[in-house]
VOGU-3710 file (C-alpha; in Angstrom, 3 decimals, decimal comma):
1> xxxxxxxxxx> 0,000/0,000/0,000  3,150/2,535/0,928  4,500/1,771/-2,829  1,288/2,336/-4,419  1,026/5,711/-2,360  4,591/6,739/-3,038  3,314/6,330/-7,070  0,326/7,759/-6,984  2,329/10,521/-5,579  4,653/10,965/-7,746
11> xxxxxxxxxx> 1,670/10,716/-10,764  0,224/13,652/-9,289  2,972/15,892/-8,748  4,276/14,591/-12,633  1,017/16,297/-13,430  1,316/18,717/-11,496  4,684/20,007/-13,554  3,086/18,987/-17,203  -0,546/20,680/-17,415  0,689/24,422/-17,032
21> xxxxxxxxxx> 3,478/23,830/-19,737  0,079/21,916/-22,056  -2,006/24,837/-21,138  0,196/27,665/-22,858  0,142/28,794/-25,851  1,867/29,186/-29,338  4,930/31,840/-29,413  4,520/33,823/-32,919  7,566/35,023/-34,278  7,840/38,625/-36,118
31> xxxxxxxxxx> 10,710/39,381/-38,315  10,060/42,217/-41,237  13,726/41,215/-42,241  14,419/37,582/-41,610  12,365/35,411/-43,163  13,296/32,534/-40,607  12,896/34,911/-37,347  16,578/33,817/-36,632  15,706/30,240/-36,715  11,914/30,206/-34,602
41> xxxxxxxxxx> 8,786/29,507/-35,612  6,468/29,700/-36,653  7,452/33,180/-38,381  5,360/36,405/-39,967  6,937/38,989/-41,488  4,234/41,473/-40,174  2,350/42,308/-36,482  -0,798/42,243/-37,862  -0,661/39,132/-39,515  0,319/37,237/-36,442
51> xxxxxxxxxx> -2,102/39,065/-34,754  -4,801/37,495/-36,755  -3,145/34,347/-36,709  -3,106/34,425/-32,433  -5,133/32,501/-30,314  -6,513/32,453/-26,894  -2,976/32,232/-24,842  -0,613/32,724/-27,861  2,320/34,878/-27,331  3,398/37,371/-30,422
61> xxxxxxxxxx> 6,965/38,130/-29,522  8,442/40,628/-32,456  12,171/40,646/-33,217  14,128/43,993/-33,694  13,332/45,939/-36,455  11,068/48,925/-37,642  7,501/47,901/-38,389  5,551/50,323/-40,577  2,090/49,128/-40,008  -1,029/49,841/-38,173
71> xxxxxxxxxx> -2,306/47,077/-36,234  -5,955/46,342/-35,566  -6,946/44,034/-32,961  -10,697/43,253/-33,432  -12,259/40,771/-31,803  -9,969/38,784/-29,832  -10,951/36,389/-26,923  -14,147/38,073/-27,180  -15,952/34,956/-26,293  -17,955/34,092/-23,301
81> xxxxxxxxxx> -15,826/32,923/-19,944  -12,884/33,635/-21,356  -10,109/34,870/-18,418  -6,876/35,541/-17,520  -5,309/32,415/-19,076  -6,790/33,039/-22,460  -4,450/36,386/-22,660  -2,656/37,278/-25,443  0,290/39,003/-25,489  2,226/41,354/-28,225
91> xxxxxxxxxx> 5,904/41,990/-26,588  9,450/43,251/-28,299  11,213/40,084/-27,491  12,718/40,326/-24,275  16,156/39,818/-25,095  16,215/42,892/-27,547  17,550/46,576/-26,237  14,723/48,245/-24,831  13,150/51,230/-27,903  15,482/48,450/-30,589
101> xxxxxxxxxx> 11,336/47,760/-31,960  9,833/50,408/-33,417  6,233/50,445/-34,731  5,903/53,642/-36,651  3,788/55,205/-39,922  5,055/55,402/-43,254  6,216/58,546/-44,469  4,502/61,632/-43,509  1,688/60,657/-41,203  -1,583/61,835/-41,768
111> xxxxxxxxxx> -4,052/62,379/-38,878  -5,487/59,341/-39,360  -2,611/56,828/-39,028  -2,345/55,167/-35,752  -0,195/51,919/-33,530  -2,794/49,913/-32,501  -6,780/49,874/-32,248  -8,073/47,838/-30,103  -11,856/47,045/-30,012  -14,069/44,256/-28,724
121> xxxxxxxxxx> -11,411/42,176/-27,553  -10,170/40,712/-23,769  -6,956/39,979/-22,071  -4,930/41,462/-24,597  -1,325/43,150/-23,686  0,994/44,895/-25,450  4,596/45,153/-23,774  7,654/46,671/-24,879  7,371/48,042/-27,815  8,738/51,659/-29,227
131> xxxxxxxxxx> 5,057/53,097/-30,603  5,629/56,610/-32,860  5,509/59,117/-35,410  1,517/58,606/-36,142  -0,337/61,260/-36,941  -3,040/59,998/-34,571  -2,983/57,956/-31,729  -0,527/55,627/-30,835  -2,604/53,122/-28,856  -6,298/53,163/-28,843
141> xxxxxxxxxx> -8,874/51,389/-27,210  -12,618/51,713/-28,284  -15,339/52,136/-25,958  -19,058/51,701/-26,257  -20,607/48,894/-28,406  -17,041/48,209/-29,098  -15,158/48,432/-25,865  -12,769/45,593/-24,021  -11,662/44,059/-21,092  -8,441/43,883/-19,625
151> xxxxxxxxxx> -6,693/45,205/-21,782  -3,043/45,611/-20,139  -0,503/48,489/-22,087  2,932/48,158/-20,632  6,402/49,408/-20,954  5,839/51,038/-23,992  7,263/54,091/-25,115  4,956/56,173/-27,244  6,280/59,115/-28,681  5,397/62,091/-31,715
161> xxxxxxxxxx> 1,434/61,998/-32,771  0,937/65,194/-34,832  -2,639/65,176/-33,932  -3,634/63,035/-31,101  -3,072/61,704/-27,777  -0,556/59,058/-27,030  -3,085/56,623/-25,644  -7,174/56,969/-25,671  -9,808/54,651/-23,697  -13,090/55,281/-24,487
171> xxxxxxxxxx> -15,461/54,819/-22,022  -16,109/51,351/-20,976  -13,040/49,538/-20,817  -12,862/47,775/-17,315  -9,697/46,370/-15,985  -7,710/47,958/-18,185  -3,597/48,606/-17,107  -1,531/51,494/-18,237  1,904/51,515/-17,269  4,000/53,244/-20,075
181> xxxxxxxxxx> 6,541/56,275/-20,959  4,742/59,106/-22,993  7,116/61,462/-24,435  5,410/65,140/-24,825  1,885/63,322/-25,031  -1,114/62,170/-22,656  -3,755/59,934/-22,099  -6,609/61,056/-23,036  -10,484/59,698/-21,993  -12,809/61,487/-24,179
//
């Protein structure tokens, strides 16, 4: 009876070690200038198309480079009882030097241009990333019909919209986290 303890023991705790590692997700690799993403995959050569490619716990971790896009995230874990472990996240990769990726506009900005737009979506974050030179916001999250929840913005630095604020939440985003460096901008909440 002692042995069968001693393994059913051991069973558990083996368990016990496997099911978090099962329960994470995919990393996503971004690389505008390596097709390979220095060896890791799977690879996209563009935010927004691993963003569409994410699912609930994926990780998009985006490799050093400038990245002239603007990124919509629509839609995402917006299903019912989804929670904390269902959270995506969009992070420089965490061995690069902190502002060495850069999400910026082409050319000369108009008003319009923007980082990210976030709307219906939950337990999203976006880490680490350089976020500049729009002509309009560099981070917004949608409110109303369209809002989120728990959304997290961290350690970003946003820097140079023309016309806009560096970050705007609409009304009726609950939980949200903003922890970030704004160079000569705010946060606005119209």
């Amino acid at each position: 009876m002692t042995k069968a303890r001693a393994l059913g023991s051991l069973f558990g705790l083996t368990l016990l070690l496997i099911l978090p590692a099962l329960s994470q997700g995919a990393i996503l690799y971004v690389n505008n200038a390596d097709p390979t993403c220095q060896g890791q995959s799977p690879c996209f050569s563009t935010i927004q198309s691993a963003v569409n490619a994410a699912q609930a716990g994926d990780t998009i971790r985006i490799q050093v480079g400038t990245y002239l896009e603007n990124v919509i995230i629509d839609g995402k874990n917006n299903f019912a009882g989804a929670a904390e472990s269902d959270r995506i996240v969009i992070e420089a990769d965490p061995l690069s030097p902190p502002g060495s990726v850069l999400l910026t506009a082409q050319r000369e900005a108009p008003c319009s241009s923007f980082g990210f737009r976030i709307k219906l979506s939950k337990f999203i974050t976006v880490r680490g990333l350089a976020i500049g030179s729009f002509g309009g916001e560099g981070i917004s999250l949608f409110g109303g019909a369209s809002q989120n929840q728990a959304i997290h913005i961290e350690r970003n630095r946003i820097f140079g919209s023309k016309c806009s604020s560096g970050i705007i939440i609409d009304s009726g985003n609950p939980a949200t986290l903003i922890v970030n460096n704004l160079k000569g901008l705010c946060i606005s909440f119209p």
